[in-house]
C-alpha positions in Angstrom: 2.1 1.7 17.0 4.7 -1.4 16.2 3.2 -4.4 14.5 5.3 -7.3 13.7 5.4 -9.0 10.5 3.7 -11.8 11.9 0.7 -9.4 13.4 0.3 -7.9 10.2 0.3 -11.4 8.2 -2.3 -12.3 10.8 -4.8 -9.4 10.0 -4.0 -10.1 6.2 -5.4 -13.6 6.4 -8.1 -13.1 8.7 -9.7 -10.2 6.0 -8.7 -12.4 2.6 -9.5 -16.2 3.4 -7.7 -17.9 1.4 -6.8 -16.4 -1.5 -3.3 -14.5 -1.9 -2.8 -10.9 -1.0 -1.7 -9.9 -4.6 -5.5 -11.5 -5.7 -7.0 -9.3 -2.8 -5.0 -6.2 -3.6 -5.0 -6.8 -7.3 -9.3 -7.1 -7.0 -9.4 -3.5 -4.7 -7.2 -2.3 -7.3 -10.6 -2.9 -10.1 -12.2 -1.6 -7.3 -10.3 1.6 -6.3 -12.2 5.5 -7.5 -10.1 8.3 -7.9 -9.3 9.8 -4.8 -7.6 13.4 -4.6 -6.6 13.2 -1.1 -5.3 10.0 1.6 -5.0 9.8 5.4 -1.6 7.8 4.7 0.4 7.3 2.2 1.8 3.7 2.7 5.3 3.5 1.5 6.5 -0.2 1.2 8.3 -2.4 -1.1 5.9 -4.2 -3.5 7.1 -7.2 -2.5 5.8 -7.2 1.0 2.0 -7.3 -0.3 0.9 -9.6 2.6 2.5 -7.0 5.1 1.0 -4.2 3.1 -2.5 -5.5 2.7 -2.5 -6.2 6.8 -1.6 -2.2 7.4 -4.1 -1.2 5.1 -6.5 -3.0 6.8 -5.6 -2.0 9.7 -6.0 1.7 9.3 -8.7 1.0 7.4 -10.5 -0.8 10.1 -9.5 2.9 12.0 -11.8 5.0 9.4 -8.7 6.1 7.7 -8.0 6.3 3.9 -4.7 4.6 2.6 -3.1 5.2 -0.5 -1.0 2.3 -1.6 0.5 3.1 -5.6 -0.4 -0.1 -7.4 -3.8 0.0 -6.3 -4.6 3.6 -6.4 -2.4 4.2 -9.7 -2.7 1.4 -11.1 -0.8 2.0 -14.4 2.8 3.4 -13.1 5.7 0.8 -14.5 7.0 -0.1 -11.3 10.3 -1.9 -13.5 10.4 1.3 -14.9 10.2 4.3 -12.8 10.9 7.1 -14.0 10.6 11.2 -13.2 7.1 11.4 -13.8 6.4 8.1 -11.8 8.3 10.1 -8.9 6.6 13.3 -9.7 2.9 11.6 -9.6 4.5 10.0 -6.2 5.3 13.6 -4.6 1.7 14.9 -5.9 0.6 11.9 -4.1 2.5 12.1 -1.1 1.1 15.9 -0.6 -2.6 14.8 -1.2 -1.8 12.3 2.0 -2.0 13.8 5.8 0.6 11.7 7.0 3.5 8.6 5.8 4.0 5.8 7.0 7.2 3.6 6.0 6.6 -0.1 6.1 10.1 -1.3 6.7 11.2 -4.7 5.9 14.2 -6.7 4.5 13.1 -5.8 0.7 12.7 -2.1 2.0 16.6 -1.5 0.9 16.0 -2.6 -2.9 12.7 -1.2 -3.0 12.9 2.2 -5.6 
């Protein structure tokens, strides 16, 4: 499946009203239990939260499980990543069935 930026914008509004998609995310984030395995593992730059909140809804809206870092591991340093931030992402990243990359124009300076 190929969504546009716009499409995913779109579903992101339409689930979050009006208030931002860092509120929404940050608010699942309170929200989010332990999980020890994902359908997807969404990898995306943090600064594409609207784009990211709109594929997680999506797949969620599917019956599918998506595991997004600063919601689900809340207290990784994302100025600061460091070996064990990339080791807790691999452990991650094997608890998940499948990735998907979200590409965008921050994707390249995304770490």
């Amino acid at each position: 499946m190929l969504l546009t930026e716009a499409e995913l914008k779109k579903v992101a509004n339409a689930s979050r009203g009006h208030r931002a998609a860092s509120i929404v995310l940050k608010e699942e984030m309170a929200a989010a239990t332990a999980r020890s395995s994902f359908d997807v593992f969404l990898s995306h730059s943090f600064k594409d939260a609207e784009i990211v909140l709109g594929v997680k809804r999506i797949f969620e809206e599917l019956g599918f499980t998506a595991y997004v870092d600063w919601i689900e591991d809340s207290q990784l340093d994302r100025t600061k990543v460091s070996s064990a931030t990339a080791e807790l992402l691999r452990t991650r990243m094997r608890q998940s069935k499948t990735l998907i990359y979200v590409h965008s124009n921050n994707s390249p300076g995304s770490r």
